[in-house]
Each structure stands twice: as structure tokens, then as C-alpha cells.
C-alpha positions as CSV (number, residue, x, y, z in Angstrom):
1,X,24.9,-8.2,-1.2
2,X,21.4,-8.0,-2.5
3,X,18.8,-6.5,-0.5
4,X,15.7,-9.0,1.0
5,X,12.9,-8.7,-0.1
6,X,10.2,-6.3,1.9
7,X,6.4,-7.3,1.8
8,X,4.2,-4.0,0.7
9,X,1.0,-5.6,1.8
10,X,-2.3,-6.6,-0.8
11,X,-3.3,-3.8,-3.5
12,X,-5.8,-4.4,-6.2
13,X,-5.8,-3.4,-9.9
14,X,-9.0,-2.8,-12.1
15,X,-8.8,-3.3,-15.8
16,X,-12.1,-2.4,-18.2
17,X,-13.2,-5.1,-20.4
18,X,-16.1,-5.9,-22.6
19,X,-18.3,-8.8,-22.8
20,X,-20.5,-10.2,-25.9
21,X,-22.0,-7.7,-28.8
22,X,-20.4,-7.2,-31.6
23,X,-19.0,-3.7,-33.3
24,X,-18.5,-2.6,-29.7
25,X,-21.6,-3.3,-28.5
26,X,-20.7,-5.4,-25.5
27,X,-21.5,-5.3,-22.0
28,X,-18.7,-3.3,-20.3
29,X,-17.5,-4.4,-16.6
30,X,-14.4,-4.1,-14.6
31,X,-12.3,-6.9,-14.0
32,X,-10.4,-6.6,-10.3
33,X,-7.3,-9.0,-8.8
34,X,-5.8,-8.6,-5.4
35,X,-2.1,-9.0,-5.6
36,X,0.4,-9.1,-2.5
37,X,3.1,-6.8,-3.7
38,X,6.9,-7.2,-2.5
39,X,9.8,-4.6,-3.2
40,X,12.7,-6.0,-4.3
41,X,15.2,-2.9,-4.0
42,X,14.3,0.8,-5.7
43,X,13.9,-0.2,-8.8
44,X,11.1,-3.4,-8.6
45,X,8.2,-4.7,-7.1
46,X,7.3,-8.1,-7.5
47,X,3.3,-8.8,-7.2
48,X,1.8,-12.2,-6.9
49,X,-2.4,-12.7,-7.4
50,X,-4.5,-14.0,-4.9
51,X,-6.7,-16.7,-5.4
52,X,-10.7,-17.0,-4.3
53,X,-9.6,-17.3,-0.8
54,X,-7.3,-14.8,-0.9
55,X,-4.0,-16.7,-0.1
56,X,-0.7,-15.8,-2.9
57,X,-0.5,-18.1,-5.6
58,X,3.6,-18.3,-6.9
59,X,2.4,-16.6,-10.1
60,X,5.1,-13.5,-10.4
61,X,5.2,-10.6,-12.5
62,X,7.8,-7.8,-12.0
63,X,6.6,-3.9,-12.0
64,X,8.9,-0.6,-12.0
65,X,7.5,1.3,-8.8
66,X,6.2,4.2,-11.7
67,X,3.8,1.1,-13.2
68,X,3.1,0.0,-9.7
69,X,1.9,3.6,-8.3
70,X,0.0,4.3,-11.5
71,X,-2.0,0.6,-11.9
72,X,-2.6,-0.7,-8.6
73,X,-4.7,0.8,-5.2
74,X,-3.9,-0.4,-1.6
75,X,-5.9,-3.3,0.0
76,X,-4.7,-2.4,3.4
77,X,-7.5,-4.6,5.1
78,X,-6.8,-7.6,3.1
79,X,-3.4,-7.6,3.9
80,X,-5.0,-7.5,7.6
81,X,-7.3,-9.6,7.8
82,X,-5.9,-12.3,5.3
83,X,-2.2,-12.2,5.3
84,X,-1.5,-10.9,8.1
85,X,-2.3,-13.8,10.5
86,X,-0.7,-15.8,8.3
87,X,2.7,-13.9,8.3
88,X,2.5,-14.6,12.3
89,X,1.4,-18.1,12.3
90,X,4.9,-18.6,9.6
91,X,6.8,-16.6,11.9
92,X,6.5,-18.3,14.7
93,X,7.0,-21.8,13.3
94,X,10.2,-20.5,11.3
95,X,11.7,-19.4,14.9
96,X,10.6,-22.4,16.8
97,X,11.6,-25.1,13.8
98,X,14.0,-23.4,11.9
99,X,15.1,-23.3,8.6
100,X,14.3,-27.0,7.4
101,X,10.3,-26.8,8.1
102,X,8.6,-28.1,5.2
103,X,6.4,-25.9,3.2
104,X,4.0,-29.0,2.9
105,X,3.1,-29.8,6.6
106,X,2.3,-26.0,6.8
107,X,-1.7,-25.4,7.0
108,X,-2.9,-23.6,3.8
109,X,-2.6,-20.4,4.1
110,X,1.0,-20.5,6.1
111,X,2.1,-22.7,3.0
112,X,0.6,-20.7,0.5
113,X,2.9,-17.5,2.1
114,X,6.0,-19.5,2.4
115,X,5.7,-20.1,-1.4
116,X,5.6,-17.3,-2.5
117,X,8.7,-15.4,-0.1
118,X,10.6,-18.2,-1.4
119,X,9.9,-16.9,-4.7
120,X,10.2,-13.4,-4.2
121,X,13.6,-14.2,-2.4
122,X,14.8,-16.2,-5.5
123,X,14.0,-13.2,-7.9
124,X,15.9,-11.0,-5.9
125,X,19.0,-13.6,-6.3
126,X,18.8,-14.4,-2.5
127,X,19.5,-18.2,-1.4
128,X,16.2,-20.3,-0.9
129,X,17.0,-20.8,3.1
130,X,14.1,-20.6,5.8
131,X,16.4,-18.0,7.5
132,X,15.6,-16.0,4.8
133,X,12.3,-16.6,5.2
134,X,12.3,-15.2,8.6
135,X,13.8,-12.1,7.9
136,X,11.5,-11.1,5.3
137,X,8.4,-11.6,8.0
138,X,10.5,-9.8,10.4
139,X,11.8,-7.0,8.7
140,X,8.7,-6.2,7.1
141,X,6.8,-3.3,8.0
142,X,3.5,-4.5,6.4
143,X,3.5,-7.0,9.4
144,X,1.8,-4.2,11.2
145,X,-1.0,-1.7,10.4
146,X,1.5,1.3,11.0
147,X,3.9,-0.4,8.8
148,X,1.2,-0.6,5.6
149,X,0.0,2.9,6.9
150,X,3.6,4.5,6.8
151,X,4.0,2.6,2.8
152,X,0.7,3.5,1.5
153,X,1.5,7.5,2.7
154,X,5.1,7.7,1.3
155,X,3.6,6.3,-2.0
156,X,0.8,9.0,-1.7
157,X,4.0,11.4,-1.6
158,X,5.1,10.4,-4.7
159,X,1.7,10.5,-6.5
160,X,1.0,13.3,-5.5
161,X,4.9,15.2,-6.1
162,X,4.1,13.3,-9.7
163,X,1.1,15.6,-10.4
164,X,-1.6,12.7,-9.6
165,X,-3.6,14.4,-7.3
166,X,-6.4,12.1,-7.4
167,X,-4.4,8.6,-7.3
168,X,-2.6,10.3,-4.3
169,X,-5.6,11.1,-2.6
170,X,-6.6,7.6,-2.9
171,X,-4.1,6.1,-1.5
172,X,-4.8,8.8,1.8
173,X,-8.2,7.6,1.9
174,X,-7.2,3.8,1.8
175,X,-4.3,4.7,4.5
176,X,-7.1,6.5,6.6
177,X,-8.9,3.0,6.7
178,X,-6.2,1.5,8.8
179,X,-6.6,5.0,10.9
180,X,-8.7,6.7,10.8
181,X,-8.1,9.5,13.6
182,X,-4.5,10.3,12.3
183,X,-4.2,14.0,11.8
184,X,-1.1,13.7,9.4
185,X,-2.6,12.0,6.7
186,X,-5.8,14.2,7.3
187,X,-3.6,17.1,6.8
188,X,-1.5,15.1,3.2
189,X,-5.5,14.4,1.8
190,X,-6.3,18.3,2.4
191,X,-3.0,19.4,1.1
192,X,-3.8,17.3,-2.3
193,X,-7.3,18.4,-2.5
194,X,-6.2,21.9,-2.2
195,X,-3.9,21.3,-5.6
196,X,-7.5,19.5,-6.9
197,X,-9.1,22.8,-6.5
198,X,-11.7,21.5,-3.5
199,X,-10.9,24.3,-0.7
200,X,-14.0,23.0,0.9
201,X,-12.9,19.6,1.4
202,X,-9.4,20.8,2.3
203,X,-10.5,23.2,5.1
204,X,-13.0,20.1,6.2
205,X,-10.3,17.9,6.8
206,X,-7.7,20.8,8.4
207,X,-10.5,21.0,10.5
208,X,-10.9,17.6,11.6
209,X,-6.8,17.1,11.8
210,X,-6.7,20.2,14.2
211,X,-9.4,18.6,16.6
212,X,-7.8,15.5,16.7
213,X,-4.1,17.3,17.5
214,X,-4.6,21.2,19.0
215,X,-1.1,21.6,18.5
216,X,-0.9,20.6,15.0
217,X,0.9,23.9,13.8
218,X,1.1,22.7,10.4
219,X,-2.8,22.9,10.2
220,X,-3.9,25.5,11.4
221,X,-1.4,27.5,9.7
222,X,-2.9,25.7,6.4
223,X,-6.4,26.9,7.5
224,X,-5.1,30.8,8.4
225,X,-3.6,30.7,4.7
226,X,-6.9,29.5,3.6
227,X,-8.9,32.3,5.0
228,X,-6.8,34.7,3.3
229,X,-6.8,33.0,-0.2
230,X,-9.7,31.9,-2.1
231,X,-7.3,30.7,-5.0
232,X,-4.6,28.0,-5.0
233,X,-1.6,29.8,-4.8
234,X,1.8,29.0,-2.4
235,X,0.4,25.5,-1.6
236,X,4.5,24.3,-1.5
237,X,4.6,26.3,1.6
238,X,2.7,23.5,3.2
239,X,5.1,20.4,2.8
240,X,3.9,16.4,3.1
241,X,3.9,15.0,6.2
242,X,6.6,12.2,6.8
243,X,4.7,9.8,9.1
């Protein structure tokens, strides 16, 4: 049985490129897409561009979760604002009609989504059925803030268990824009900006995290170690947070 498709939510790569001169003269400037990324089991992640209004276009390319983490940032509130309606409008209509609604009675941005699940589902060898279709919407966490915020920080896990302390650390701060208060990924940004040698920063953020929760054990524990060390050392005694 293969596995449904599960929406990620909107990312964005950057890629440097030059523009007139010759001998290497040009202009530089950095050339950014927004994708809406799907996972199609462990091993891929299909990712579809968004257009000037932001809605999918069924242009696919396939990524292994290694080129995915190391290419592309989190978009968390363009998945929000932009998709994210959109995945409840489709819902709704998918439950109330069924499976034979017609992608081409569906407003724009409702049709535009429905493309491109159909697509993802047909990559992942699933049949092209609106029940399908429903499923995906409903069994993906993305749907919700705390779904894209519980993504974005297991991927900052794996950045930062990778050695990629400042990739990880960006994906905290972009999960930190969908909440801002939460003390666990306060404390996962401190724990990688310890291993980035910025005690400072770290002890800031232990601070904040223990403000927010007085009973965060985990932090202050961190910030007791820190008062005794002024070197990175034993950092693996302060695991990553599982939100």
C-alpha cells in the first residue's frame, strides 16, 4: 500500500545569479521561488512553485529530504496566509460533494490546490480519486500552524544532528514566527547557538524560555551548566526537544 501524500507547507529557495558584464563583471542578485513541498514517504519530497499570486502551479520536481533540508527555508506564513485557506475552502467542498467535484468549477485558488494533490498523489502511485484528495487535506499536519511548527522543528533536529548549525537555527527562527512564546524551540535555537559558539545568545534565549515556562527544568539546568562553563563542552547533555 503506498503511503498518501503529506503537505509540508511553502519553503523558498535562493539561488545567486549574475546579470550583464562580461568576464564576470555582472550585476550579482539572488533569484528566490516559493515552492509548496509534499512528502511522499522517507525517502522524497515532491515541491511544486508558486506562481505571482502565490497559488501551486502542477510543475513537479522530486528532492531527497538531504537536498530538501540543505536548499530550501520554511515559508511558514505563506503557507498561512495563502494556502492554507485554500486547503479549507477544498476541504469542505470535497466532504460536502464528494469525489466527482470538478477541478474546473473550483474558484482559483481551490483549483489551483486540487491540481497539484492530484499530482502529488499520482507520483506517489496513488489512484487519481477525490477521496484521495480529502485525505491528504485531512491528514496533513501543515493544515494547522502547530502542524508546520512541529515539521519545521523536527527538520531543525536533523540539521542541526547533521552538523548545520546555522541552517538549523534558521529553520527555529522561521518556526518561532508561527510562535513565538514557545519555550521549546527557544530552548532547540539556544542549544544550536551554543554548538555555534554564541553563549550570549544561548543564555538570552534560556532566559526568555524559562520566563515563559518556570518549570522548564531542561533550561534552567542548560543555564546552571552555563554558569559553570565558559567553553562548549557536554552540550549532548542537553538533548532536542521533541515538540
Amino acid at each position: 500500500m503506498t503511503i498518501l501524500p503529506e503537505i509540508l507547507g511553502c519553503y523558498q529557495s535562493e539561488k545567486r545569479e549574475k546579470m550583464g558584464g562580461q568576464g564576470g563583471s555582472g550585476r550579482g542578485f539572488v533569484q528566490r521561488i516559493d515552492w509548496l513541498a509534499m512528502k511522499l514517504g522517507p525517502a522524497r519530497i515532491v515541491i511544486f512553485p508558486l506562481d505571482e499570486k502565490h497559488l501551486p502551479m502542477p510543475l513537479q520536481k522530486i528532492v531527497t529530504p538531504e537536498e530538501f533540508l540543505r536548499h530550501f527555508v520554511p515559508a511558514p506564513l505563506l503557507y498561512s496566509e495563502r494556502i492554507a485557506p485554500a486547503a479549507l475552502v477544498l476541504g469542505r467542498l470535497l466532504r460536502d460533494v464528494g469525489p466527482g467535484l470538478d477541478h474546473k468549477t473550483l474558484p482559483p485558488p481551490e483549483q489551483a490546490l486540487f491540481l497539484v494533490i492530484l499530482a502529488a498523489l499520482a507520483a506517489a502511485g496513488r489512484p487519481d480519486t477525490g477521496e484521495d484528495a480529502l485525505a491528504v487535506l485531512q491528514g496533513s499536519g501543515a493544515a494547522t500552524a502547530e502542524g508546520q511548527k512541529l515539521a519545521i522543528n523536527a527538520f531543525g533536529i536533523s540539521l542541526r544532528k547533521s552538523g548545520d548549525f546555522d541552517g538549523a537555527a534558521n529553520y527555529y527562527r522561521k518556526a518561532l514566527e508561527l510562535s513565538p512564546h514557545d519555550e521549546r524551540l527557544m530552548f532547540n535555537l539556544a542549544r544550536t547557538l551554543y554548538e555555534k559558539g554564541d553563549p550570549a545568545g544561548c543564555r538570552a534565549l534560556l532566559e526568555k524560555a524559562v520566563a515563559a515556562d518556570p518549570d522548564f527544568a531542561e533550561a534552567k539546568a542548560f543555564l546552571r551548566y552555563l554558569a559553570r562553563h565558559a567553553k562548549p563542552a557536554g552540550v549532548e547533555d542537553f538533548p532536542d526537544i521533541t515538540i
